[in-house]
N, C-alpha and C positions, 0 to 999 in steps of 0.2 A: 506983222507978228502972227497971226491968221494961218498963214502958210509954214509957219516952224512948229505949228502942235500937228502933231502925229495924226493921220490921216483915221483913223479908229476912233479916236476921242473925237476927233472935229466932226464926224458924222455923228457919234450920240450924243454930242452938246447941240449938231443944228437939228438933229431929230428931234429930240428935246424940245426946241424950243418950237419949229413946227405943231406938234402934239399939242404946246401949251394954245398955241392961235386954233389950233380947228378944238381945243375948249371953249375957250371965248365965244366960238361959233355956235357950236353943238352943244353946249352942255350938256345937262342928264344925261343926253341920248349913248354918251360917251363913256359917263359914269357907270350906266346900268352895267355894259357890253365890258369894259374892262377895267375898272375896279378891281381890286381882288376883294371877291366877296365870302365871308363866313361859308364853308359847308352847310349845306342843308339851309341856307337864310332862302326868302323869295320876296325880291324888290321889284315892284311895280314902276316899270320901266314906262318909253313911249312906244316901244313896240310889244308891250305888254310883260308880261313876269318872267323874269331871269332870277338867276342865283351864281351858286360859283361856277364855273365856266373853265374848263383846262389850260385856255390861254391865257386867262386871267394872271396867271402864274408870271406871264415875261410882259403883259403890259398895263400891268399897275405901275410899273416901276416910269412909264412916260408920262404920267397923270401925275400933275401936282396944284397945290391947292391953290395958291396965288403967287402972283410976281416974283416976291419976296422968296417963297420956297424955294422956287425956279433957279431962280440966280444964287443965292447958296449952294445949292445941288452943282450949280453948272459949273461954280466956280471950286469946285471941292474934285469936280473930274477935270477940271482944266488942271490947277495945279497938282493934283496925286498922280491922275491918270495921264497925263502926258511923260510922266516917268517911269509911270508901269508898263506902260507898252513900249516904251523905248526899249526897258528891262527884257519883257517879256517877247516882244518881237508882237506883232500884228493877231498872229492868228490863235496865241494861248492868251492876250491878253480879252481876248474877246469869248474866250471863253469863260476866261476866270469870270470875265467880268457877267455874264449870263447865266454862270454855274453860283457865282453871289445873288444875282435877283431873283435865283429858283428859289435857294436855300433861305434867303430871306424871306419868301414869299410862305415858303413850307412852314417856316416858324412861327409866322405871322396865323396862320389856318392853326398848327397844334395848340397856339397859345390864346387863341379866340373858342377852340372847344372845350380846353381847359375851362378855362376862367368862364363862361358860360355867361357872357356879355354880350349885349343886341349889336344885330346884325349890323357893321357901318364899315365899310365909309361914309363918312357924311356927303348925304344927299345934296346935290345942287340943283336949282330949279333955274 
């Protein structure tokens, strides 16, 4: 069954879940560095004080909190996304799908300056 999901989805479902094992490992260290963090926030990292970061933008979206997140997420691109990219062919779906974690990520920054709420994601130790 493994080999009938579209070669696009199958790499960001095993990236996915890769990311999720070198959490288990690395915590914080992970969190600090790619998180998407508040503009202007400064989290006391283990290689000392970060904030938001420009890349933060495309890899907050392989960070997730526990198991349970993980495998809904995965299971929500296995079923959507192995349709989308059928749809879309290989190389737009991969962008739709990185042009979604930008604009996600964008919203996520306008609506944290807005609303003027402490700096998180929640920390892991």
């Amino acid at each position: 069954m493994w080999q009938l999901v579209p070669p696009v989805t199958r790499a960001l479902i095993t990236t996915n879940g890769v990311v999720f094992v070198l959490q288990l490992v690395f915590g914080s260290m992970l969190y600090s560095w790619f998180a998407l963090w508040p503009l202007g926030a400064e989290v006391a990292g283990p290689g000392g004080y970060t904030g938001f970061l420009p890349w933060q933008l495309v890899t907050y979206s392989f960070l997730h909190g526990n198991l349970l997140h993980l495998l809904f997420n995965m299971l929500g691109l296995f079923m959507f996304g192995s349709d989308v990219e059928r749809l879309f062919g290989r190389q737009r779906f991969l962008a739709y799908y990185f042009a979604s974690v930008v604009a996600a990520g964008i919203a996520q920054l306008v609506m944290s300056a807005v609303s003027g709420g402490p700096a998180s994601p929640r920390r892991r130790t």
